[in-house]
Structure formats: structure tokens, C-alpha cells
C-alpha positions in Angstrom: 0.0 0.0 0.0 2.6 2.4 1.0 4.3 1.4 -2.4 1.1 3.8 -4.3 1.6 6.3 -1.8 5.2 7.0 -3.8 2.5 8.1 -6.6 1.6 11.1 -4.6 2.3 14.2 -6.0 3.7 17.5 -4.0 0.8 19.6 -4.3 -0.9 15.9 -2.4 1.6 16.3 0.2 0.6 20.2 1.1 -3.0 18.6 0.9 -2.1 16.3 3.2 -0.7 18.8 5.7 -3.6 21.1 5.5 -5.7 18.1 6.1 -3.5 17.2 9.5 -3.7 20.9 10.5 -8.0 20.9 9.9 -8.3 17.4 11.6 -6.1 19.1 14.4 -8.5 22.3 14.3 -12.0 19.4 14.1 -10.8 17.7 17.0 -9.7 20.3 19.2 -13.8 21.8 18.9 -15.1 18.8 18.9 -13.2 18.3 22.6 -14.1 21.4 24.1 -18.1 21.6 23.2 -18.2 18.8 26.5 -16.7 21.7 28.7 -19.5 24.2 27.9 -22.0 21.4 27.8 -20.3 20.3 31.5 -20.6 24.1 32.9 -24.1 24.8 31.8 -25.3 21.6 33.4 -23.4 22.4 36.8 -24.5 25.9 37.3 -28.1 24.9 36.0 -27.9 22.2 38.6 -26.5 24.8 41.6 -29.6 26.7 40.4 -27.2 30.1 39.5 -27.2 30.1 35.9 -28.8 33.3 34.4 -30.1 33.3 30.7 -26.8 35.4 29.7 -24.9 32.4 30.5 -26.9 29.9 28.8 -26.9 32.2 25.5 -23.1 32.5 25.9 -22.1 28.9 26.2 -24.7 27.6 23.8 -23.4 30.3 21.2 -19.4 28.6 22.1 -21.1 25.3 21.5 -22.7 26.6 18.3 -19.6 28.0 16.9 -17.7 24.9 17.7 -20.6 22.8 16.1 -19.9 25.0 13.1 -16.3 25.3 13.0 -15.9 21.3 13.4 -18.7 20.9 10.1 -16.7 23.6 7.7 -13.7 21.9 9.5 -14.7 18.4 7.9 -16.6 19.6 4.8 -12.9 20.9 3.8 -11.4 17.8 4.8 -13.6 15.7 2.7 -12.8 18.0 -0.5 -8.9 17.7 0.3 -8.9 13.9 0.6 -11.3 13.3 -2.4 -9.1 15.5 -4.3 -6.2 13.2 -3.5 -7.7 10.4 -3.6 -9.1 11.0 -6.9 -5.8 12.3 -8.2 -3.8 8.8 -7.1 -6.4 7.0 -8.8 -5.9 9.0 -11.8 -2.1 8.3 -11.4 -2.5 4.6 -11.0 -4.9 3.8 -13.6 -2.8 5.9 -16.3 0.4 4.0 -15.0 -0.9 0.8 -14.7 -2.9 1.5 -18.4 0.4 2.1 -19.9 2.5 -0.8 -18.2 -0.2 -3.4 -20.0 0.4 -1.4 -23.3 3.9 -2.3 -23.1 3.2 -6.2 -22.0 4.0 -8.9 -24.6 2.0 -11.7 -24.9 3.7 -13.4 -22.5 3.1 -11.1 -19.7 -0.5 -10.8 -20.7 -0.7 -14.7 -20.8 0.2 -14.5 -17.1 -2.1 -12.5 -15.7 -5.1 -13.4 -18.0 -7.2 -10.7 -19.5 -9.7 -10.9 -17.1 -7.7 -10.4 -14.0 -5.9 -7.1 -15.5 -9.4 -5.8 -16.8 -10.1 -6.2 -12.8 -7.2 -4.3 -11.7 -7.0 -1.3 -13.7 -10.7 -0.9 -12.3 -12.2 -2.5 -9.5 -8.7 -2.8 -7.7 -8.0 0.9 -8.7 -11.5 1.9 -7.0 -10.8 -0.1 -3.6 -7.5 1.8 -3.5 -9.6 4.9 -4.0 -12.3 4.3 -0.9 -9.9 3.5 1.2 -7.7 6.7 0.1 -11.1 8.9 0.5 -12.6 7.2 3.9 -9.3 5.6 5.8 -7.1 8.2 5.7 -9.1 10.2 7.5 -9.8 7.7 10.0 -6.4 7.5 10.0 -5.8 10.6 10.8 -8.3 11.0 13.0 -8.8 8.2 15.2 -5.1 8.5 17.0 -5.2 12.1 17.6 -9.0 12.2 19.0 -8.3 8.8 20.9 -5.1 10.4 23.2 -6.9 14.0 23.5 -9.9 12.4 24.7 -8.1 9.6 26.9 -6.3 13.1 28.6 -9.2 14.7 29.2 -10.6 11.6 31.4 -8.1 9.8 32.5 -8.0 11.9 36.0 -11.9 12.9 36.6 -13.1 9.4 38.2 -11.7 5.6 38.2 -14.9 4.2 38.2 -15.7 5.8 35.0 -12.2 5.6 33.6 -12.2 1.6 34.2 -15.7 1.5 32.8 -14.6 3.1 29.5 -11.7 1.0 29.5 -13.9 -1.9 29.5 -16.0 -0.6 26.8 -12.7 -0.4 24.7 -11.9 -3.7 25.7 -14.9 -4.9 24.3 -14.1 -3.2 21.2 -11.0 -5.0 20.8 -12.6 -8.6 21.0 -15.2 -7.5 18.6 -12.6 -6.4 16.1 -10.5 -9.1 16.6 -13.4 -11.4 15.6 -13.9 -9.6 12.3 -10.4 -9.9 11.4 -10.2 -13.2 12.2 -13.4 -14.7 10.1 -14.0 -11.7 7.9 -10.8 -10.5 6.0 -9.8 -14.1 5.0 -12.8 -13.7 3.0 -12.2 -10.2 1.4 -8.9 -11.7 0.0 -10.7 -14.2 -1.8 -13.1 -11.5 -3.2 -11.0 -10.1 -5.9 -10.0 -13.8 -7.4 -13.5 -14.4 -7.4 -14.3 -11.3 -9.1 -11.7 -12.2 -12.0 -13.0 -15.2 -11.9 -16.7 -13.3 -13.2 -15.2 -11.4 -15.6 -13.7 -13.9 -17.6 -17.0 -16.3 -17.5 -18.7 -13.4 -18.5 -16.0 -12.3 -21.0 -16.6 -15.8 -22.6 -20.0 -15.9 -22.6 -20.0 -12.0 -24.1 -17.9 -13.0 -27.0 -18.6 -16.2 -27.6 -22.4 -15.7 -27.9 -22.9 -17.1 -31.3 -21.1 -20.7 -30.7 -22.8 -20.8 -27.2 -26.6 -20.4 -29.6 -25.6 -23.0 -32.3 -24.4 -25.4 -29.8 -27.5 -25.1 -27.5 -25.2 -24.3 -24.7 -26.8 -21.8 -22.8 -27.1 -24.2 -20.1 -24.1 -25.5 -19.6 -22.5 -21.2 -19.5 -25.7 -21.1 -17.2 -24.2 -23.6 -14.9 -20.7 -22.3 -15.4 -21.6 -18.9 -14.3 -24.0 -19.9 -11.3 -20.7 -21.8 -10.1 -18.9 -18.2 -10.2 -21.9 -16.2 -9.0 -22.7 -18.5 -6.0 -18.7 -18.5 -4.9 -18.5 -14.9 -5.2 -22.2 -14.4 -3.3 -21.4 -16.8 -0.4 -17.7 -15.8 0.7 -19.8 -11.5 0.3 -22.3 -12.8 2.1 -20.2 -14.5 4.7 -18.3 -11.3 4.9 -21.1 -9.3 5.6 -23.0 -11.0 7.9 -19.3 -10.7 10.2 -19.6 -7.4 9.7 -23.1 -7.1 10.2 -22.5 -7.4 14.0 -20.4 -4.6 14.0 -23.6 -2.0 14.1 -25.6 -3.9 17.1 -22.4 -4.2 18.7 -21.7 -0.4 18.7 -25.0 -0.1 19.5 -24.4 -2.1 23.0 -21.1 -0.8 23.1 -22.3 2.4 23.3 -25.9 2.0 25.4 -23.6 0.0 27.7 -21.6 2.7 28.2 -24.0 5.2 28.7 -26.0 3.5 31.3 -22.6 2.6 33.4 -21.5 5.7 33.4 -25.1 6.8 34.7 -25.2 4.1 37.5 -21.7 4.8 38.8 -22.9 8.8 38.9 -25.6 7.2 41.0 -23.3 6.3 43.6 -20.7 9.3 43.3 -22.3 12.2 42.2 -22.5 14.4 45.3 -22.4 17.8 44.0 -23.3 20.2 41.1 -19.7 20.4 40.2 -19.8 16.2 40.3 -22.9 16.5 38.3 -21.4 18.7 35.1 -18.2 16.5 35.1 -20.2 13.3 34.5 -22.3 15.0 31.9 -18.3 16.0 30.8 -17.3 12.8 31.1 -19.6 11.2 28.9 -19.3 13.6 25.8 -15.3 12.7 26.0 -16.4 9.1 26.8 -18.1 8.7 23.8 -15.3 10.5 21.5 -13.3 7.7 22.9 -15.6 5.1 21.4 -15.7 6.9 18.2 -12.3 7.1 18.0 -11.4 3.5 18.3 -14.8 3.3 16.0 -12.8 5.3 13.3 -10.2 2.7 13.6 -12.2 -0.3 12.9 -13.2 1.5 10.1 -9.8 1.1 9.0 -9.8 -2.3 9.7 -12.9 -3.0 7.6 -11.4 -1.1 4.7 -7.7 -1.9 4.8 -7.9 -5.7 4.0 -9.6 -5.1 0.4 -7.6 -1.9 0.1 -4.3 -4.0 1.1 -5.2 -7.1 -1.7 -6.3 -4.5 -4.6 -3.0 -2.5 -3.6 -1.0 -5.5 -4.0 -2.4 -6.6 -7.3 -1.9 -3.4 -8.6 1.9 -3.5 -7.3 2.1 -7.0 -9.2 1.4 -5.5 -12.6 3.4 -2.1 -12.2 6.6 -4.4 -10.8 6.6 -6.9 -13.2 9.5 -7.1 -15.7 8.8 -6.8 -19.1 10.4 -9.8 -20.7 11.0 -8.3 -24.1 12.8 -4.3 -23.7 13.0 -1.9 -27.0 16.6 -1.5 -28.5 18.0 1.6 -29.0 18.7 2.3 -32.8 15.9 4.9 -34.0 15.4 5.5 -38.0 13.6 8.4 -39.6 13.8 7.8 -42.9 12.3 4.7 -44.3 13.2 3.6 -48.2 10.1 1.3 -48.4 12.3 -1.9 -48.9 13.2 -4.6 -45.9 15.0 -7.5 -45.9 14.3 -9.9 -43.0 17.0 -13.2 -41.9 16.3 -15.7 -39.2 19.8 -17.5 -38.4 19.0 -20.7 -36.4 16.0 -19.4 -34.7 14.6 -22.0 -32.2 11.8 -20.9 -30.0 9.9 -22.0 -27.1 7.0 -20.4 -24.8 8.2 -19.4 -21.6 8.0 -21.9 -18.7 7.7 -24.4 -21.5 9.9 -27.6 -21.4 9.5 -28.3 -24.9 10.7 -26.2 -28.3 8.2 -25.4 -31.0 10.6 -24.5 -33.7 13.9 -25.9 -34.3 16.4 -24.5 -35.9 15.0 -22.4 -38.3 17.1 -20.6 -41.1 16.2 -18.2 -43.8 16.2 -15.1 -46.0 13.3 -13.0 -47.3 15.2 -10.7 -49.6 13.9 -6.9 -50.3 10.1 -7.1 -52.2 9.6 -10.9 -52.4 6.9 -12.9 -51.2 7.6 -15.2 -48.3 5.2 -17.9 -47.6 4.4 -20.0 -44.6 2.3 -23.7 -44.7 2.1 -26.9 -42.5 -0.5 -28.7 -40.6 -2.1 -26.8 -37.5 0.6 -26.7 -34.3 3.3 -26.6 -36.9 4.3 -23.4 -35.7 4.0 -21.0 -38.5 2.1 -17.8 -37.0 4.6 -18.6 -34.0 7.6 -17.8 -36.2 5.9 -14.7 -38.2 4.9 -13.2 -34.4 9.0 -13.4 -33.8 9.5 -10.5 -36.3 7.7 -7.6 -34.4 8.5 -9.1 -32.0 5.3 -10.3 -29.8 7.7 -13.2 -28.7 11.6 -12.9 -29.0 13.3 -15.8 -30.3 14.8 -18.2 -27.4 17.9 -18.9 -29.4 19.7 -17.7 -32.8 18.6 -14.4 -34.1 15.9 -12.6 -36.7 17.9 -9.4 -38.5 15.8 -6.8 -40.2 18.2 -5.0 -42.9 21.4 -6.6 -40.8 20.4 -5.5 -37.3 19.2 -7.9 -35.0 15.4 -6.7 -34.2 16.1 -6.7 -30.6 18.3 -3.5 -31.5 15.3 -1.6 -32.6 13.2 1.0 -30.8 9.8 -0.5 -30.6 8.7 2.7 -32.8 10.9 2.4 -35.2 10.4 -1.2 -35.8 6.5 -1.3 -35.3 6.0 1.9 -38.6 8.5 -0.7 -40.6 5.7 -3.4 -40.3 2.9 -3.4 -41.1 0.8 -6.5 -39.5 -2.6 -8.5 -40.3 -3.9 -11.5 -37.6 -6.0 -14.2 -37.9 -8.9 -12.8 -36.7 -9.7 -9.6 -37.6 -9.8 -6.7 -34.8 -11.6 -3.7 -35.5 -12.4 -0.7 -33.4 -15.5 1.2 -32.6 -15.8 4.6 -34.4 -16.5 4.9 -38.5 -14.7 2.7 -41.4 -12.4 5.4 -42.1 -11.1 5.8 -38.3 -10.2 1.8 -38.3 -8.6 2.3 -41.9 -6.4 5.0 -40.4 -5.6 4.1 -37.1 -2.8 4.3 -34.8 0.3 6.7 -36.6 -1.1 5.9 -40.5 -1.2 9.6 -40.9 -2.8 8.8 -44.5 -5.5 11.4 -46.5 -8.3 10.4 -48.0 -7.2 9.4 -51.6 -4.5 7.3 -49.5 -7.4 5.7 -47.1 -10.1 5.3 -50.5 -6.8 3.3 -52.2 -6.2 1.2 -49.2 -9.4 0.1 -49.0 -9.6 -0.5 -53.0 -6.3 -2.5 -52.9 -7.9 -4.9 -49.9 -11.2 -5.4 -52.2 -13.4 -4.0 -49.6 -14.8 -1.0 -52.4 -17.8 -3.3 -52.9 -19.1 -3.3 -49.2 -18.0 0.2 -48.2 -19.5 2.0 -51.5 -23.0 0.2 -50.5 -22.8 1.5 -46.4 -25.0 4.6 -45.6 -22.3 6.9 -45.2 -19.7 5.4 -47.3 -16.0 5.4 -45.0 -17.8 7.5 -42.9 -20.1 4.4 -42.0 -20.1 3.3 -38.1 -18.0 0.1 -37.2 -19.4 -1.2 -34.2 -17.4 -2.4 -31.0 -15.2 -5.7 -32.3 -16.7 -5.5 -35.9 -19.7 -6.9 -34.9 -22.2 -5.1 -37.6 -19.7 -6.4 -40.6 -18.8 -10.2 -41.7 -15.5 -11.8 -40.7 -14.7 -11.4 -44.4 -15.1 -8.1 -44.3 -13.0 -7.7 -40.7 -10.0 -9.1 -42.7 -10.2 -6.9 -45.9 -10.6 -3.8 -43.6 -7.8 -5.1 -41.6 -5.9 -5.4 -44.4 -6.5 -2.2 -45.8 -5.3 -0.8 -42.6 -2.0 -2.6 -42.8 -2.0 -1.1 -46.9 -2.5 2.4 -45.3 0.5 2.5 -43.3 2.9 2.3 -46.0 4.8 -0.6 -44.2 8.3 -2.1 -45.4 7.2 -5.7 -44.6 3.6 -7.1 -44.8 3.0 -9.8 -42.5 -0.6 -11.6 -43.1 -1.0 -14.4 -40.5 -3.9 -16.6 -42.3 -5.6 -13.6 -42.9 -7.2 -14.7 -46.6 -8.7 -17.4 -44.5 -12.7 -15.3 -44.8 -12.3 -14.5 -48.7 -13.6 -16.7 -51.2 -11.4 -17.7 -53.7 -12.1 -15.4 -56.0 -11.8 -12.4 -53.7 -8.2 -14.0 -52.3 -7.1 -14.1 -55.9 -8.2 -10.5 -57.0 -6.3 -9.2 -53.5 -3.3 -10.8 -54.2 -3.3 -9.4 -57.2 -3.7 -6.1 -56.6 -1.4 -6.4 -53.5 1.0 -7.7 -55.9 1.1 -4.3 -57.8 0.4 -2.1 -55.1 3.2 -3.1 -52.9 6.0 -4.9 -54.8 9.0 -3.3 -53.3 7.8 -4.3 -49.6 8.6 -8.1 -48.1 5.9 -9.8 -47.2 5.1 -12.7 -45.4 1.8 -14.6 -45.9 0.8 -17.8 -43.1 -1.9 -19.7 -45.2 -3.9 -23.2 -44.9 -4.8 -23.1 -49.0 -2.3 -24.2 -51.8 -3.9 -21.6 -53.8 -3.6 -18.4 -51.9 0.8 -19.0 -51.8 1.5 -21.0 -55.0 2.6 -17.5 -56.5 4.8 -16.7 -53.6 9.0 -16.2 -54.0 9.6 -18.7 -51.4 7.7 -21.4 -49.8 9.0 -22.7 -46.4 7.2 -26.2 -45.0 7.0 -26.6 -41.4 6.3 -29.6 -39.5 6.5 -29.6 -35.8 8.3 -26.7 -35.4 10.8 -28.0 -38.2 11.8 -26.6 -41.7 11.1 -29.1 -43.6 11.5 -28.0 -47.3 11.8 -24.5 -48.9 11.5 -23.4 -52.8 8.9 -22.4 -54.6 5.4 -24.1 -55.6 6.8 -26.2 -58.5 10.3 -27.1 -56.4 8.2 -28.5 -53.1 5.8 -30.5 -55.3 9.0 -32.4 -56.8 10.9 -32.4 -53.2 8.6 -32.1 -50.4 7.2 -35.3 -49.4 4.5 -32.7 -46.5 4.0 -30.2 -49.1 3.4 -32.7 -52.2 0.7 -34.4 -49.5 -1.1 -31.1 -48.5 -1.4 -29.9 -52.0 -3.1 -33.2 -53.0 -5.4 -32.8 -49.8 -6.7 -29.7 -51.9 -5.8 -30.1 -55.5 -6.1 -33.3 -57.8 -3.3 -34.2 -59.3 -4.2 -32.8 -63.1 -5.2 -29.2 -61.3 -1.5 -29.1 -60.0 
């Protein structure tokens, strides 16, 4: 926890000491309303008092009354005002650490749980920021001012009180022992939500055709009925804190009235117990105020160490330090003995792998599924780095390159097609494409995706809805691709992204990517024969190995894998 307070800026530290100095001020009025309250009561009771008196003491009491409320109105605003500056802080911070997380990193957290802790975790940090510190604050210096104030008037009372605050203890230790065990497990439980209900968000259409609503049902009850217990659990323990107060607090009251029973002997006997009670009670709230801070800490303390996890985590793959500025429009791209495997892995998933992809040829990518081919195209921008031998872009090894540098040289196309919410034009020139409108009308022409835009309401101007999900996966993919086109990229890297078209869309693509961007490499990962037969180069995996290289007429008369997945789609007089 102390580990965010670093995150506090200096204009939050002189918040902070105005914030001492108006608790100071709170406190302090707070204390001495009991003395006017104590010397009304005694000369009321000697029969003396005079309606000057009265009028005087209540005004004090008044003033105090208002003092203490501007006092903590101002306190409020200060600590809300840091509280919802850290948050700020942390949630830019921890926002901007994920950006910079490869897959790896993301892999070991999980989507779910970092969703929860830029928000949820962020937002316990917050309440306990705005409510605890205060307590915090507050609770000590109220507590000992108090404790002074009645420590000497009577033993009887003094050891009652003591009691009272004994009783306090027990009751807090109880909800630490049975309750914060349970508001640890909260925020697991919580990620554990999200990423049911993650699933079930996205993966609404296959949960339909399968007629699996009810099995997701049951999955999420699971989820819902963990997370409800262990809250409940935790609440009812809490829920004895209020009728305990309660007790606490009538308890009090009447003992210190039945000991004034027996002791109270005069009108100046009388006013101290009345005294006595106010600073009594001030006591209770005090140590109140600090159960508060038990109640909020433990969440506060988990979400704080979550956070901490994300913002002290190593990134496993760090940005080189050679910028470039000026960009030719041609790459070359070498892997030299490249062998790869996940981390924490025991076993590789590519072996060994050597080749060249000269300046402006086609590079292409085939095997059966596991075989490792989007594996080795993800090593070039590097959303893995390569466990051993090296990939060089135009000589340099691309760990060398600033991640800015290297990411404007590529320009890259997955699978499955991600688009954003705003219009068709926003998701063509995203990111640093910095392309006009004839550049942005050309991309999308090149990627084939004219036929669909021209017929949308408002043309490029159309709305894309979050994910995509008011155009076909075909349609993702061209628009994906025309994004990549846009950027002006020295390498092209399409990871099965032809895999939507038909084949009469794939051909006219190629095609016109052909023309449109022969002096940039690129690298294609496909399933069909027919969408690579044209490439340069054709390299064969099989588990993770190389097993042939050439182009489409070579690997028919050489590759024993390639000869059997062409025939898989082609008979032999087509090839």
C-alpha cells in the first residue's frame, strides 16, 4: 500500500498537511463543546445560571458545532481531491504498463484479471484513500486528547470506558479473524466473473448454435454462488459490528449513569459526569474510526498488492536503441538458427529455423495446425523474441530496434480480424497511419473491400461497431488489411488472414497487392495451396521443423509434406 503512496504528488503532500492541521483544528472543537455542555449543566444544577450564560455557552457550542462541520466539509474536499488524483495516477500508470506487456506477460495474468485491476482494484484503493485516511488521521489524535481529558476525573468511569474499549478489541479481533480471510478471496472471485462473463460475451454465437446456454448457465451460477457466499459471509461478520456499537455504546452510557448514581454528590460532580460522557463517547468513536480502517484496509491491502504486481513486473522483451527516420520502403528480413519455445515451456516449437526473405519478395508459410508457422511470423515484431539464434531486419538484429521504429517498418494483419468502434475510415487510419483520404479510399480498394463500403449509408464514414460486430469476418479481414496497406509498411505480415475471402476475392487481392506493394517483403501464413502457390519462397514446417523451402513447382518435386497437403486440396491434373 505504502508502495502507491510514492505516486503522490507534491501539491498531495501540502493537501495532506492542511488536512492534519484541519483534523487538528476538528478535533480540538469537537473536545471542548463537553466543557460548555459540563458548565451549563453544573450551574443549572447549583440553580445560579442566568439566561446570559446559557446564551453565551450555547453560542461557544454553536460556533464549535460550526467550525468542526466547515472543519470536515474541507477535509472531505482535500482527501477526495487526493484520492481521486492517485487513482488518476495509477490507472494511467498501470494502463500504460499493459500497453507495453507482450503476450507473454498478458498470458500470465489473464485478460480478465488485468481488466479487474486497472478498475475494480483501482477503485478499492480509491475508498480506502477517501474514507481511511481520515480515520487514519483522525482516530489517534481524537483517541489520546480524549483519553487526557478523562483519565483523572473518576476511576470508576475511567475503568468503565476501559472496558467498553476492551470490548471493542474482542469485537474487532473477531472480524479480522473470520472476515478479512474472506475479502482476499473477493478479488480472485471477481476475475474469476469477468472472464465467465467475457466468454459468454464473445462467444455468444457458438454458445446459440451449440445449445449451450445451459451448460454457460451452470458455469456462471458456479462463479456467482462462490462470489455471493464468501460477500455474504463477509457481511454478515460485519453485520455485528452496528448492534455491537450499538451495545457498546448504550452499555456505556448506562454505566457511566449508574456509577454517577453512587458518586455524584455535588453540582460540580454532576457537570463533570455529563463531561465525562461527551469525552467518553469521543473515545468510542475514536477506536470506532479505527475499525473502520480495519474493515477497509484488508480489500484496500489485496487491490493494492495486485496493482503493485502489474506495475513491478519485468517486461520480458525491452525496446533496442537504434531509431530510424527515414524509411526507403524496402526490408530485408534473416532468421539465423531461430529455435523458440514459450516461456515456462519444457518443450521447443521451432527448431532450428534458417532463412532469407530478400527486399520485395513474397515469403510464404504452410504446414498442418501446431506446426508453428504464426509462431515464427509473431518473432518479427517481435510479440515473442526468439529463445535462441537471431531474426535481423536490414542486418540489425530486431532486438536493437526501438519499438517505434520497428512497429511503422511493419505493417501487420492476424487471424482474426480486430476492429475498433468509431467509422470505417477511423479503423482504416488508425494508430500513426497519418494517410488522407485518396491514401485511405486506395487502401481500402487494394484490400477489395470498395464493394461493401461503397454500399454502407455513409460510405467510410459508415459506423463500425465495437469488435466489428455489424460487418462479416470477411469483411474484418479486408478492412484489416486495408489498414496494414495504409501504413505504407516495409514488410507485410498476413497471419492466415485470406482465410474469410472466397477464392475469387483471395485471388483478386493478391493481385492487386502484388502491384500495389512490390518493393515491400511480405510474409503470408496460409492453410490453401492456392492463396501461396505464386509466392517467392515457400517454407514447409512440421513440428516446429523446416522441412522444405522453394517455390510451388520445387516443393511438389521435393517435399514429401507439401506434395501431401497440396493433394489434400488439388487433384493431381489441377496441379
Amino acid at each position: 500500500m505504502f508502495k502507491l503512496l510514492r505516486n503522490f504528488k507534491k501539491i498531495d503532500f501540502l493537501f495532506l498537511t492542511i488536512i492534519v492541521g484541519l483534523i487538528v483544528l476538528q478535533v480540538f472543537l469537537d473536545l471542548r463543546m463537553p466543557e460548555y455542555t459540563g458548565a451549563m449543566v453544573k450551574e443549572l444544577s447549583t440553580g445560579s445560571a442566568n439566561t446570559s450564560f446559557i446564551l453565551q455557552n450555547g453560542g461557544l457550542m454553536l460556533a464549535c458545532a460550526f467550525g468542526s462541520l466547515a472543519s470536515a466539509i474541507l477535509v472531505g474536499l482535500f482527501v477526495s481531491n487526493i484520492a481521486s488524483r492517485l487513482t488518476f495516477t495509477l490507472r494511467g500508470k498501470v494502463y500504460d504498463k499493459i500497453q507495453g506487456f507482450s503476450l507473454t506477460e498478458i498470458n500470465k495474468f489473464s485478460t480478465a484479471s488485468l481488466i479487474t485491476r486497472t478498475t475494480n482494484d483501482i477503485m478499492n484503493v480509491q475508498f480506502f484513500i477517501a474514507m481511511g485516511m481520515q480515520a487514519l488521521i483522525k482516530a489517534p489524535i481524537m483517541a489520546v486528547w480524549a483519553v487526557t481529558k478523562i483519565v483523572n476525573v473518576s476511576w470508576q468511569w475511567t475503568t468503565a470506558t476501559a472496558l467498553a474499549i476492551c470490548f471493542l478489541i474482542i469485537l474487532v479481533l473477531i472480524v479480522t479473524i473470520f472476515a478479512i480471510p474472506k475479502f482476499k478471496k473477493i478479488q480472485t472471485l471477481t476475475d474469476n466473473m469477468n472472464r465467465v462473463t467475457r466468454e459468454n460475451l464473445t462467444g455468444l454465437r457458438v454458445i446459440r448454435a451449440a445449445n449451450a446456454e445451459q451448460f454457460q448457465n451452470e458455469k456462471f451460477e458456479q462463479c456467482n454462488d462462490a462470489l455471493t457466499k464468501n460477500n455474504l459471509f463477509a457481511s454478515r461478520v460485519m453485520g455485528i459490528m452496528n448492534p455491537g456499537m450499538n451495545l457498546l455504546i448504550s452499555g456505556l452510557s448506562l454505566a457511566i449513569y449508574w456509577i454517577g448514581a453512587y458518586i455524584v454528590d455535588s453540582p460540580a460532580k454532576l457537570g463533570a459526569m455529563t463531561e465525562f460522557m461527551s469525552y467518553a463517547m469521543q473515545v468510542v468513536m475514536a477506536f470506532m474510526l479505527l475499525i473502520m480502517i480495519f474493515i477497509l484496509m484488508p480489500r484496500a491491502l489485496v487491490s493494492s498488492k495486485r496493482i503493485n504486481e502489474v506495475l513491478d513486473t519485468k517486461d520480458s522483451i525491452l525496446p533496442g536503441d537504434f531509431k530510424e527516420d527515414k524509411f526507403d520502403g524496402t526490408a530485408s528480413v534473416v532468421f539465423e538458427n531461430v529455435s523458440f519455445k514459450y516461456p515456462d515451456a519444457d518443450e521447443y516449437v521451432l527448431h532450428n529455423i534458417s532463412f532469407t526473405a530478400n527486399a520485395g519478395e513474397t515469403v510464404a508459410f504452410i504446414g498442418s495446425t501446431g506446426s508453428g508457422k504464426s509462431t515464427l511470423i509473431n518473432l518479427i515484431p517481435r510479440l515473442y523474441d526468439a529463445t535462441e539464434g537471431r531474426v535481423l531486419l536490414d542486418g540489425k538484429d530486431v532486438k536493437e530496434y526501438d519499438f517505434e521504429t520497428l512497429n511503422k517498418k511493419i505493417g501487420y494483419v492476424p487471424q482474426r480480424g480486430v476492429l475498433f468502434k468509431g467509422s470505417v475510415k477511423s479503423n482504416v487510419n488508425f494508430g500513426d497511419n497519418n494517410a488522407d483520404d485518396a491514401g485511405i479510399k486506395e487502401a481500402i480498394s487494394v484490400a477489395q473491400a470498395s464493394s461493401f463500403v461503397s454500399k454502407m449509408p455513409e460510405g467510410v464514414e459508415s459506423n463500425i461497431a465495437q469488435g466489428g460486430a455489424n460487418v462479416s469476418g470477411g469483411q474484418k479481414q479486408r478492412l484489416s488489411i486495408a489498414r496494414a496497406i495504409a501504413r505504407k509498411p516495409e514488410i507485410f505480415i498476413f497471419d492466415d488472414s485470406f482465410s474469410a475471402l472466397d477464392f475469387k476475392t483471395d485471388q483478386k487481392l493478391r493481385a492487386a497487392l502484388k502491384k500495389h506493394t512490390k518493393n515491400a517483403t511480405k510474409f503470408i501464413v496460409a492453410q490453401r495451396i492456392g492463396t501461396i502457390m505464386d509466392a517467392d519462397k515457400i517454407i514447409v514446417l512440421d513440428s516446429g521443423n523446416m522441412v522444405g523451402i522453394g517455390t510451388h513447382e520445387e516443393l511438389l518435386k521435393s517435399c514429401p509434406v507439401y506434395q501431401e497437403i497440396a493433394l489434400s486440396q488439388f487433384s493431381k491434373e489441377e496441379l
